[in-house]
Structures are given as C-alpha cells and as structure tokens.
PAGUMI-154502 format. One record per residue: residue in three letters; x, y, z of N, C-alpha, C in turn. Coordinates in steps of 0.1 Angstrom, whole numbers, padded with zeros to 4 digits, always signed. Example, Ala and Ser with C-alpha at 12.3 -4.5 7.8 and 13.67 -1.06 7.14 Angstrom:
<atoms>
Ala+0132-0057+0078+0123-0045+0078+0132-0033+0078 Ser+0128-0022+0071+0137-0011+0071+0129+0000+0079 
</atoms>
This chain:
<atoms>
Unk-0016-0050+0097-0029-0049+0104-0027-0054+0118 Unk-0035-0048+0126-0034-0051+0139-0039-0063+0141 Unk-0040-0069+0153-0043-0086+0162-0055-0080+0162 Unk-0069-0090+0148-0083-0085+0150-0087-0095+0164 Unk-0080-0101+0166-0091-0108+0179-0088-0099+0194 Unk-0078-0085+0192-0078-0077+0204-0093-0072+0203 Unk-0094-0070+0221-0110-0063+0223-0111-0052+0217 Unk-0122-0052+0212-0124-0040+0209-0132-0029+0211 Unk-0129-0017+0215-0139-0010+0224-0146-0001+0220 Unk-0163+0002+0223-0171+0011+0214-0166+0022+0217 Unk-0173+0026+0203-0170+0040+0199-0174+0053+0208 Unk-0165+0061+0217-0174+0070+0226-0182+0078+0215 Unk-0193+0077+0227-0207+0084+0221-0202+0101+0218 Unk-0207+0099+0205-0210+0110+0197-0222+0125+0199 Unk-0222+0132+0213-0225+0145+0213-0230+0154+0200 Unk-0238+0161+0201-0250+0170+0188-0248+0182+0197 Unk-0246+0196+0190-0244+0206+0197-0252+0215+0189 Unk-0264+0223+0195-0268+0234+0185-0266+0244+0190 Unk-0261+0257+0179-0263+0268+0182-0274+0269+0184 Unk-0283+0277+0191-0297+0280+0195-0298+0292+0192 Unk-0293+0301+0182-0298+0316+0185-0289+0319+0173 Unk-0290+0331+0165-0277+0338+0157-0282+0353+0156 Unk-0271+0360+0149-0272+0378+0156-0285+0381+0150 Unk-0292+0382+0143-0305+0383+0137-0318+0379+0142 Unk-0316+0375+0148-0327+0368+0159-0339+0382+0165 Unk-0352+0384+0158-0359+0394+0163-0360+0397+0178 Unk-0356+0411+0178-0360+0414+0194-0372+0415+0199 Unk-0376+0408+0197-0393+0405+0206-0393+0403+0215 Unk-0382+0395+0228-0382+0395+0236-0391+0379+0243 Unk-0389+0368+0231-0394+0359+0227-0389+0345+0227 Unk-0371+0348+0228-0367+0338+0224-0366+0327+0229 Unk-0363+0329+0247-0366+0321+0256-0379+0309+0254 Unk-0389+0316+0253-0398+0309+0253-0402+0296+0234 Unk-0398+0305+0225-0397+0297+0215-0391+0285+0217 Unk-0375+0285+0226-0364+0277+0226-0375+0267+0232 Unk-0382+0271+0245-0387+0263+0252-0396+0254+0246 Unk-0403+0263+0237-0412+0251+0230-0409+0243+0219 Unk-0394+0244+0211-0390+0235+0204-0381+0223+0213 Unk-0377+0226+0222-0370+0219+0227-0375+0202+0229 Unk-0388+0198+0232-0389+0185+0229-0383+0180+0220 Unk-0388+0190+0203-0384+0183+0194-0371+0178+0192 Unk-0363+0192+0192-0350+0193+0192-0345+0179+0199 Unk-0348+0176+0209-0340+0164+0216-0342+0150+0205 Unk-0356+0149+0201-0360+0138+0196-0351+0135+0180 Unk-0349+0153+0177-0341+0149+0161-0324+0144+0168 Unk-0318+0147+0174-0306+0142+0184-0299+0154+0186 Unk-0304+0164+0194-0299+0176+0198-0292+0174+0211 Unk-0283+0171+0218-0280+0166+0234-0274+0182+0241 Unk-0272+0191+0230-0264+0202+0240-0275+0216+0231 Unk-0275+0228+0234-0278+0240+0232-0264+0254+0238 Unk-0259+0258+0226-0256+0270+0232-0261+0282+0226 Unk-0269+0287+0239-0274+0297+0239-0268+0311+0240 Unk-0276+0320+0238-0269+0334+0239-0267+0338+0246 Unk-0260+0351+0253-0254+0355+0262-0270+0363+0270 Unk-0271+0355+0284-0284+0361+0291-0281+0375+0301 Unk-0275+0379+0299-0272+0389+0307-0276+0405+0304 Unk-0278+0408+0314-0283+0426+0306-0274+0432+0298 Unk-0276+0437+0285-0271+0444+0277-0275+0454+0277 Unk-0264+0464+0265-0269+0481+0265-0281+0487+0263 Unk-0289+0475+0253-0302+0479+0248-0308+0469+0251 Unk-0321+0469+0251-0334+0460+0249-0331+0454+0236 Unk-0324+0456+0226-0322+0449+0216-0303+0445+0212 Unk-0295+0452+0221-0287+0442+0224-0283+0424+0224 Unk-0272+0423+0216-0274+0408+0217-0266+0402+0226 Unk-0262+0410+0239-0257+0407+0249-0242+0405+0249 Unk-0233+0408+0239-0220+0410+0234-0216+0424+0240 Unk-0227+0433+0239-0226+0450+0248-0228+0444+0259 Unk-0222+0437+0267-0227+0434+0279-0228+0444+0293 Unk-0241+0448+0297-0240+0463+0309-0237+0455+0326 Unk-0245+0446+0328-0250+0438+0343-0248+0423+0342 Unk-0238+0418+0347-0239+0402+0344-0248+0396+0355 Unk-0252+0403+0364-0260+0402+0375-0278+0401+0372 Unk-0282+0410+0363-0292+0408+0358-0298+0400+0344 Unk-0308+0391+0349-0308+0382+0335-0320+0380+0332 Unk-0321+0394+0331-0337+0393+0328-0347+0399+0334 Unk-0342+0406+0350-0350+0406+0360-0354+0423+0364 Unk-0344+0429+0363-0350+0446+0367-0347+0457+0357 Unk-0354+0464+0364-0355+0476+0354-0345+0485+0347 Unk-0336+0483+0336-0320+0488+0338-0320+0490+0320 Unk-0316+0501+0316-0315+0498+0302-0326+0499+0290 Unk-0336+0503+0294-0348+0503+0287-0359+0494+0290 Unk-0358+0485+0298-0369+0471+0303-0363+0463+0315 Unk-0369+0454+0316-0367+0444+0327-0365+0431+0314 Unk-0366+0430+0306-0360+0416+0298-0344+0420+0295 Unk-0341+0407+0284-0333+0411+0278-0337+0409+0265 Unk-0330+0409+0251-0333+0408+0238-0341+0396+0237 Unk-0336+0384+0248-0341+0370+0248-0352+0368+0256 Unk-0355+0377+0263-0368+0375+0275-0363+0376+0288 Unk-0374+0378+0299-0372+0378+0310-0363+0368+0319 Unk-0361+0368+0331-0353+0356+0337-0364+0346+0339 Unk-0379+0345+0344-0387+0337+0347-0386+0328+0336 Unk-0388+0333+0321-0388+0328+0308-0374+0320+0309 Unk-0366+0326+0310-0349+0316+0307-0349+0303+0316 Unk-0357+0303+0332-0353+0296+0343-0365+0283+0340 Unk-0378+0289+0331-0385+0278+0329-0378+0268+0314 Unk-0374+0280+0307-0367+0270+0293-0358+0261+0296 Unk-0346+0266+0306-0337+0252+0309-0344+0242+0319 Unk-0349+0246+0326-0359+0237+0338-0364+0226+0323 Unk-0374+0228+0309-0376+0219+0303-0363+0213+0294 Unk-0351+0220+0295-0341+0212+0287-0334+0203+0298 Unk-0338+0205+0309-0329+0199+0318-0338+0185+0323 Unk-0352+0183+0316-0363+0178+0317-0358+0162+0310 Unk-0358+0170+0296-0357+0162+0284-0341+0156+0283 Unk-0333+0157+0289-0320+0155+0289-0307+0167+0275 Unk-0314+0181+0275-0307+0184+0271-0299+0196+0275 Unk-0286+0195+0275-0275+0205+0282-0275+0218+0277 Unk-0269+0229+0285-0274+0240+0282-0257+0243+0285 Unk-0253+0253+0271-0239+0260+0276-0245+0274+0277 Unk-0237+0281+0282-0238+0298+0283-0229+0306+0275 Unk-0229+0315+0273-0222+0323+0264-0218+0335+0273 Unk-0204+0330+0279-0202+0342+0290-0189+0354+0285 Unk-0198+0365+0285-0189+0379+0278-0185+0384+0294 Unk-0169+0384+0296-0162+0388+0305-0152+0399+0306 Unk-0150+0403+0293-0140+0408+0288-0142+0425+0293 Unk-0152+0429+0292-0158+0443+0289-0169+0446+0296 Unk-0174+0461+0302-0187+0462+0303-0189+0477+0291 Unk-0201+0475+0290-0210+0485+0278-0220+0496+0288 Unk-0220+0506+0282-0233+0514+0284-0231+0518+0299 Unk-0223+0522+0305-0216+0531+0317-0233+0537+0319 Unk-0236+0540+0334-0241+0553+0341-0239+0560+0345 Unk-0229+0565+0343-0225+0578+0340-0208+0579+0343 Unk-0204+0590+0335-0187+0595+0330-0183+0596+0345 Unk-0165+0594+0340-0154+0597+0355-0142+0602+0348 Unk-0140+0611+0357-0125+0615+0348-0112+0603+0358 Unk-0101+0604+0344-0093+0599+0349-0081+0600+0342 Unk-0066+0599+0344-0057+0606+0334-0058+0588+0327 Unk-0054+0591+0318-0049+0579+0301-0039+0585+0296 Unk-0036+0577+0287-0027+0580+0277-0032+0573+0262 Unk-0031+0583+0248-0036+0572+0241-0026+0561+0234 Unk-0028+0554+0226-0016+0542+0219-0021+0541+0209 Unk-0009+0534+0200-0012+0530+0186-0025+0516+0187 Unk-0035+0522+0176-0043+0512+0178-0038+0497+0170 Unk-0025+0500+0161-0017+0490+0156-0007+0482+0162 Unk-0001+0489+0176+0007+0481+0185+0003+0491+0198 Unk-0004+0488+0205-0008+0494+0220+0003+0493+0230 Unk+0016+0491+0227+0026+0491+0233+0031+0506+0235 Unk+0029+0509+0222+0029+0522+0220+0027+0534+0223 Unk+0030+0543+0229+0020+0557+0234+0024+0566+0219 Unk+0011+0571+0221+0014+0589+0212+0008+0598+0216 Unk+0003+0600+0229+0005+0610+0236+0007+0612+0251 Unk+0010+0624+0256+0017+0623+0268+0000+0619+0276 Unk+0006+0618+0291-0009+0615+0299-0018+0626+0296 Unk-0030+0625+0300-0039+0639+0296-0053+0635+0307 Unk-0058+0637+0312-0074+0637+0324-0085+0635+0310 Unk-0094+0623+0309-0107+0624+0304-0114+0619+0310 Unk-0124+0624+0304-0139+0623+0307-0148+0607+0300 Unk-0148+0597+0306-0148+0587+0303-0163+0580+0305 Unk-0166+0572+0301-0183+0561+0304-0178+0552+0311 Unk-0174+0550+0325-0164+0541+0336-0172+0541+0348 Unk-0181+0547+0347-0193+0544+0361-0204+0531+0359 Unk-0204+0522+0368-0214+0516+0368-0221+0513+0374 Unk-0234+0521+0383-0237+0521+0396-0248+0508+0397 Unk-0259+0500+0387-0267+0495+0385-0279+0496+0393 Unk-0284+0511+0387-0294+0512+0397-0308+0509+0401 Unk-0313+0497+0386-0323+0492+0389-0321+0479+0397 Unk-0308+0476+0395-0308+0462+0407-0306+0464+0421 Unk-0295+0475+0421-0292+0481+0435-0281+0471+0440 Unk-0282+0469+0453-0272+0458+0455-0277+0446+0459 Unk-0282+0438+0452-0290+0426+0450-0282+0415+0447 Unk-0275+0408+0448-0269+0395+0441-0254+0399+0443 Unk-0248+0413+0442-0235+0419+0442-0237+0432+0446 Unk-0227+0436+0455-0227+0451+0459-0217+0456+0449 Unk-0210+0452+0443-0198+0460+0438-0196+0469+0427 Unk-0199+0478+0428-0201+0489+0419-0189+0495+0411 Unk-0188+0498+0404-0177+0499+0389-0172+0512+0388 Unk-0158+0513+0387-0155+0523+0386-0141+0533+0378 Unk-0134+0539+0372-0126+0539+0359-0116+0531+0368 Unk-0111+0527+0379-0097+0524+0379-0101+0504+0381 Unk-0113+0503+0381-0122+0487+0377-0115+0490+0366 Unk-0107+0493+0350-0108+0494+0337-0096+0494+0336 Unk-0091+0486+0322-0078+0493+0320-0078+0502+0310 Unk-0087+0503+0297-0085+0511+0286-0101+0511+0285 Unk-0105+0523+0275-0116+0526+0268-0111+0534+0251 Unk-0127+0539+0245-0121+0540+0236-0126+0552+0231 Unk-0131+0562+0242-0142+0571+0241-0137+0585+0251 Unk-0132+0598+0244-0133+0602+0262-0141+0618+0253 Unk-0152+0620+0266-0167+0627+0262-0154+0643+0262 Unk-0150+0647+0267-0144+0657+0272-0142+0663+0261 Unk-0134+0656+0249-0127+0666+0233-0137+0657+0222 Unk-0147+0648+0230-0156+0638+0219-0146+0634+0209 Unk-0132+0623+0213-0125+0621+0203-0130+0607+0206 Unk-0126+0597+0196-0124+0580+0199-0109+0576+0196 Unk-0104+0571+0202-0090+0566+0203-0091+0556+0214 Unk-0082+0544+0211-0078+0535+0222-0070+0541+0234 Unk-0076+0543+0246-0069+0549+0257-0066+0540+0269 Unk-0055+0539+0272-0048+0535+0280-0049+0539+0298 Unk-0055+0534+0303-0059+0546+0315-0048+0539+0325 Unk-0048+0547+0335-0034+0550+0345-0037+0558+0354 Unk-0030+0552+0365-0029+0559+0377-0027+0545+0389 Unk-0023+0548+0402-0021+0537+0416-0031+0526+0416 Unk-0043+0528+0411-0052+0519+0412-0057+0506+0403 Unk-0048+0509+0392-0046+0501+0375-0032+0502+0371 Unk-0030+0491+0364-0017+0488+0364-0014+0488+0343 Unk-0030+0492+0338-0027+0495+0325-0032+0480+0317 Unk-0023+0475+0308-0026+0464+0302-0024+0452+0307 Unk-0029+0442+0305-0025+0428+0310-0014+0426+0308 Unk-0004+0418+0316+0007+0409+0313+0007+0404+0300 Unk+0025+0403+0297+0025+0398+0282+0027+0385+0284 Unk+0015+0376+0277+0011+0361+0278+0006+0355+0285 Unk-0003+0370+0291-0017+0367+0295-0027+0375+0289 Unk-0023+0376+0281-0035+0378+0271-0029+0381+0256 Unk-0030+0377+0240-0025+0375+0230-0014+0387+0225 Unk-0011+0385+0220+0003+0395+0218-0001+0403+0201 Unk-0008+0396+0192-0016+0403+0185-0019+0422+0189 Unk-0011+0430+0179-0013+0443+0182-0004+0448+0192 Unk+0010+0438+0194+0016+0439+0205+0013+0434+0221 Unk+0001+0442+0219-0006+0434+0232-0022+0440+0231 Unk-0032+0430+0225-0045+0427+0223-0057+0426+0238 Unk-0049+0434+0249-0061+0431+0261-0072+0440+0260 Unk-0068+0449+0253-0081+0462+0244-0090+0454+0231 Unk-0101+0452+0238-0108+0452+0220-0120+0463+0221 Unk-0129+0463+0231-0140+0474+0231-0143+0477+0240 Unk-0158+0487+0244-0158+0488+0257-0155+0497+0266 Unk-0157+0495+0277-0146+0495+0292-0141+0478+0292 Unk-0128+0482+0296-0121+0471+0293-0117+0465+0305 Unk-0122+0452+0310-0121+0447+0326-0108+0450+0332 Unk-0102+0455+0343-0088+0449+0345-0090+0437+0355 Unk-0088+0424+0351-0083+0412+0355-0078+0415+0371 Unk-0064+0424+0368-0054+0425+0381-0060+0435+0395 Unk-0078+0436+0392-0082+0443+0401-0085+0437+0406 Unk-0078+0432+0424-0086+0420+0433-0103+0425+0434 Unk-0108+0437+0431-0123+0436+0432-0126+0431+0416 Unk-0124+0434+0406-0129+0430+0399-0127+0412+0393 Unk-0115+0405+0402-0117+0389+0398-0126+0385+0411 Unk-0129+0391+0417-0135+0388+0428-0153+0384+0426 Unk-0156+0396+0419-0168+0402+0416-0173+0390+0402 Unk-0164+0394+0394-0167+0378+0383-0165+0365+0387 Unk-0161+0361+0394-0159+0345+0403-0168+0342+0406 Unk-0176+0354+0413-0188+0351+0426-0198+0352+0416 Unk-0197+0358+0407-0212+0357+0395-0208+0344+0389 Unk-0193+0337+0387-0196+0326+0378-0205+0318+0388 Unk-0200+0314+0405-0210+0310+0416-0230+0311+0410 Unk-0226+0325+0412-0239+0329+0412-0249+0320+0400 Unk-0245+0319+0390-0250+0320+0378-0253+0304+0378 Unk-0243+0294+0382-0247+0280+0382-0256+0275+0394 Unk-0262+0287+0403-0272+0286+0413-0282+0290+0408 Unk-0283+0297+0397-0300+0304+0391-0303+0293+0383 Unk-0293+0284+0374-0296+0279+0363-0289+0265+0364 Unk-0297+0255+0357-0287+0240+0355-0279+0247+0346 Unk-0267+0245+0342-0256+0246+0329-0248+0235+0330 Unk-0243+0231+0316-0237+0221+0314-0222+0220+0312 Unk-0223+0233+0304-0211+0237+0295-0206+0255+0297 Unk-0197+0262+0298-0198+0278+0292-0189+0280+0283 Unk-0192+0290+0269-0183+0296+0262-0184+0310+0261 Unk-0167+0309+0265-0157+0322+0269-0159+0331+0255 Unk-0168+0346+0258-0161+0352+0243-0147+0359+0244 Unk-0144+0358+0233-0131+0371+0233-0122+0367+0243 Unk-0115+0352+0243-0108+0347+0253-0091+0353+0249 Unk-0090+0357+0238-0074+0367+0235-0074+0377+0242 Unk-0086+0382+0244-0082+0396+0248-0082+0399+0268 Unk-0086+0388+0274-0086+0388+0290-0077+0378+0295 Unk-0077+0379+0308-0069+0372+0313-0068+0356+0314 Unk-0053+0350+0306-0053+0337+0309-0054+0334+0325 Unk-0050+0338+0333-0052+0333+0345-0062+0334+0354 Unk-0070+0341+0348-0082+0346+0355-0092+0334+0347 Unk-0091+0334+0336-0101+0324+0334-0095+0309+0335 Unk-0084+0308+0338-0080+0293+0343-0082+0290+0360 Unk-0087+0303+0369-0092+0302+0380-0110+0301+0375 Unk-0112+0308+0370-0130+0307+0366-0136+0294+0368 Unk-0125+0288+0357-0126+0274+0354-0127+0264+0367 Unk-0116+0265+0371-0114+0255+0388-0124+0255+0394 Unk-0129+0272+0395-0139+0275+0409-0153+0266+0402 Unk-0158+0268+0386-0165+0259+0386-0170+0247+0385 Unk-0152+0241+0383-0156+0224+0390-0157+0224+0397 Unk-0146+0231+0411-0152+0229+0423-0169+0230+0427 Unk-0173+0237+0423-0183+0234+0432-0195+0233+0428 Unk-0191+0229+0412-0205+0219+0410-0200+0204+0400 Unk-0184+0201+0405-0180+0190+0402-0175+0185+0388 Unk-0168+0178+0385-0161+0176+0365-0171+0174+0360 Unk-0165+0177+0346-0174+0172+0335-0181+0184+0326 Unk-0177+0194+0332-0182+0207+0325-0172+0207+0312 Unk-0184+0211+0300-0178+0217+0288-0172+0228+0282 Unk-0163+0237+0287-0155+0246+0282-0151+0253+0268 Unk-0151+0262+0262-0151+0263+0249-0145+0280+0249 Unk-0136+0287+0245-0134+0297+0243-0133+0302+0227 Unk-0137+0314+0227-0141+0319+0207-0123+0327+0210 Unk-0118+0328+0200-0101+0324+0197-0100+0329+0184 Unk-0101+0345+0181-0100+0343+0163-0086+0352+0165 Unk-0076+0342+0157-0062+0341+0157-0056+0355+0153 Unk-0059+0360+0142-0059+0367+0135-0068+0378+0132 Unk-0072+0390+0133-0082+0399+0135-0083+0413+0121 Unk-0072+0409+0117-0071+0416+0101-0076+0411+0090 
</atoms>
C-alpha cells in the first residue's frame, strides 16, 4: 500500500455529455427550439456538454445534415427546398446556444468535412473507375463523365465565402449522369491529384479517402482554404465548446490537425475534440 499520509488530490471533475438529437428526430424544423426549452432542465439533471447535430445546409429539408450541401448556411437562405435546416433556422440555433451558454452548458458541433451532397449542377471531367474493394485499383481505362461537381450556392451568393465548387475541388464521386452507371470514380486531370496520401487518410480498402458524395480534395490550396475560414467563421456565429469530426478515416490527417491549431489559435485551449473512427466498415 502506498504512504496514506501522501496528499491527496481530488478527483478531476467528472463532465455529463448528451447526445442532443438521433437520426429519427422529426423534421419539423423544431428542434432548435425544443433543445432550447429543455435546456434549463437538462443543466439541473447534470448535463454540462450537448452535442448537437450537424447545423449546416443539407440536401433536403429533411436531411440530417450528414448529405452536407453549404457549410456556410445554417439555417439562413433559400437553397434546397427552404431557408431552415431539418433542425430550424439560424435565428433559432443562435438563440438555443445563447441560452446554453446562459446556463453554463457547452455546445459541441458535428462538423461533416469529408464530402459535399446535392451539386447544382453536372461537369464533365475524365475519371477512371476502381475496385470498390481496394481503390488502389483501376478497372477501367480514363473515360470523360458527366458528374454532380458544381456548386455554385445560389441562394447565398457570395455572402460569408465566395468560393464556388468545382469537379477538380473533388477527388472521386460515385455517380456519372452520362451512361447513369454508379461506380467509385476516381477523377483526374492537372488540377487533382486523385486520392489522399497513404497515411493520411486510413488504408482500409487500400486506401479509404472515398466514402460518399463528392469527395473533398484536401490537397486543393482552395479547398483547405475555404474550410479553415468556415471553421473561423463558425466559432464567430456561435459560442462552441467542443467539435466532432465525422468520418475522420476518410479525410485528411493533416488538414484536420491544421483545423484544429487554427481553432485554438484563435479562440484559445481547452476545446473538446472528438473524431467518429469506425475501424472496420465490413
């Protein structure tokens, strides 16, 4: 047994984390505001953290924001079928944390980086497709399709970000409208460099930087550019405490170990971090 007359030191406090949301959640466009009105209680049963769902415009009005379209809009314009999202408008989200940030409780985000959903309209571009069992692989020669790789966001315009989306922003999709086939495509050409680096992103499937989507390319100085400045953006609309990374296998380790820096820098340590990591996908 150890020397009981050493000091001894309390126990660090023990943190309560709730999910606040699951995929079932009716789209009423409500949830914001529910959150908002349970939240007193929530604090008083010992709730200190909330992670919420992903606020960002999705494909649909009833999207649960995993089809992520606009990380720029949260709620706010017309794009997609409404001006909410599945969870409610941005007014609604900016008053909910305003009362969690009241009551002393912390708010993580659920930031989908990996992919965007729901294109405005096709671009051709040559690909090649691969095995969807090792994407190392090719099985056919290059070929031009007709792709969903536009993203112009035309109810926001250029409000918050000018940067507009385009197939060589992408490294793979899984769709090309031209022969209406679905296959994992590998797109190519001077402007994309194809898949991520091996062990920067999971090696699962050979190499796992494809899961859905249009598939970000990381190695596009506009496109880490364009996500950096929204992670900026995003901790200026909203208090946050914490963010979790979806689908952190399939994007860039180094891009999100810059994400990370830029947002201590500049709203200081102590941020909660958390990436979803499922090892194994079979």
């Amino acid at each position: 047994m150890g020397d009981i007359s050493e000091e001894r030191k309390p126990t660090p406090e023990n943190m309560t984390m709730l999910q606040a949301f699951e995929w079932y959640v009716p789209d009423d466009h409500k949830h914001w505001q529910r959150l908002h009105d349970a939240i007193p209680s929530l604090k008083a049963t010992g709730i200190d953290n909330m992670w919420i769902p992903p606020g960002c415009k999705a494909s649909s009005q009833s999207g649960n924001g995993y089809d992520v379209y606009d990380l720029y809009d949260l709620g706010e314009f017309e794009q997609k079928g409404g001006k909410g999202t599945k969870w409610g408008n941005k007014e609604e989200l900016v008053k909910m944390v305003k009362k969690a940030n009241e009551v002393g409780v912390g708010i993580y985000w659920d930031a989908v980086l990996n992919h965007k959903a729901a294109a405005d309209h096709k671009e051709k571009c040559l690909a090649e497709e691969v095995d969807e069992e090792d994407r190392t692989k090719t099985i056919s020669d290059p070929y031009e399709i007709e792709a969903w790789l536009g993203f112009d966001f035309p109810g926001r315009g250029d409000k918050y970000s000018k940067q507009k989306y385009h197939w060589y922003h992408f490294s793979g999709t899984d769709y090309n409208d031209a022969n209406q086939k679905n296959a994992i495509y590998k797109i190519l050409g001077d402007k994309t460099k194809g898949w991520a680096d091996d062990g920067d992103v999971d090696s699962e499937k050979g190499n796992y930087d494809y899961l859905m989507f249009a598939d970000l390319d990381y190695d596009h100085p506009e496109v880490e550019k364009d996500v950096l400045n929204w992670g900026g953006w995003l901790g200026d609309q909203i208090t946050l405490k914490g963010v979790r990374f979806d689908a952190v296998k399939h994007f860039s380790e180094d891009f999100l170990r810059k994400f990370i820096t830029l947002m201590n820098d500049k709203y200081g340590q102590g941020w909660f971090f958390v990436g979803e990591f499922w090892k194994d996908t079979n």
